[in-house]
N, C-alpha and C positions, 0 to 999 in steps of 0.2 A: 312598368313604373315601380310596382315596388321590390325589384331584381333591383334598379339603378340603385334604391334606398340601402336595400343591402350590401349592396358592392361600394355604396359610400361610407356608411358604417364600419366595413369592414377593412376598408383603407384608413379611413380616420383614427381605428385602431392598432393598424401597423405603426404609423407615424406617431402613436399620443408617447410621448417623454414625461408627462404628468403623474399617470398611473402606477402604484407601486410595483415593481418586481418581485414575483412571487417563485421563490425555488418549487419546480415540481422535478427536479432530479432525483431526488429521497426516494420516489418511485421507477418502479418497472414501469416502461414505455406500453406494453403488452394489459398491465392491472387496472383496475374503474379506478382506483385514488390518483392514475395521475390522470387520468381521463376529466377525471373530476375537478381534481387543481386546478387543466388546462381549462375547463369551462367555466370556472369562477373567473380565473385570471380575464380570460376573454370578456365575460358579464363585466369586470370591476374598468376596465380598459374601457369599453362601450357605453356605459355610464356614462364614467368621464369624460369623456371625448364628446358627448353628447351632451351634456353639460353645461361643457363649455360652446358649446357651438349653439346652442339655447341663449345664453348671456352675452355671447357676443352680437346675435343678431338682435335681443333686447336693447343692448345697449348702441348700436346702430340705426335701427329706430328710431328712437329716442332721443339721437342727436340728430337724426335727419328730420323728424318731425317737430322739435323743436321751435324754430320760427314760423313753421303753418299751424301748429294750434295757439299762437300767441296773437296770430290773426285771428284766426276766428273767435280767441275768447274776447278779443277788443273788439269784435264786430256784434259778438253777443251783449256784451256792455250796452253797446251801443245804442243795441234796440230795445235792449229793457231799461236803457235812460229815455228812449225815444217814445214807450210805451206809457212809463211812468207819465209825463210831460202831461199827457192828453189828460 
């Protein structure tokens, strides 16, 4: 399970167009500074990507539960008119 999580992160990262592009050419392929680069770039990419994939299923939610908490708070109304009464 948490392979799959990985392997989607890590896709989600290939694909994000969001993220800035970070030059790590200034280094040797071989030296830790672009090692390093390549592991922020990847961090700042995974973030975002993650992020957005956070706020999007909030906001999906949010519009799917929409008309079933509007029931149940009219149904809660209801019985604390119905409570009240007595």
């Amino acid at each position: 399970m948490i392979n799959k999580i990985y392997i989607l992160i890590f896709l989600l990262t290939l694909s994000n167009a969001h993220a800035e592009e970070v030059s790590c050419n200034n280094f040797k392929k071989s030296t830790i500074d672009y090692l390093k680069c390549k592991s922020n770039d990847l961090k700042k990419k995974t973030i975002s990507s993650t992020t957005k994939m956070i706020n999007e299923t909030k906001t999906y939610q949010d519009k799917e539960w929409k008309k079933e908490k509007k029931k149940i708070n009219k149904v809660k109304k209801k019985l604390l008119k119905d409570d009240n009464w007595r």
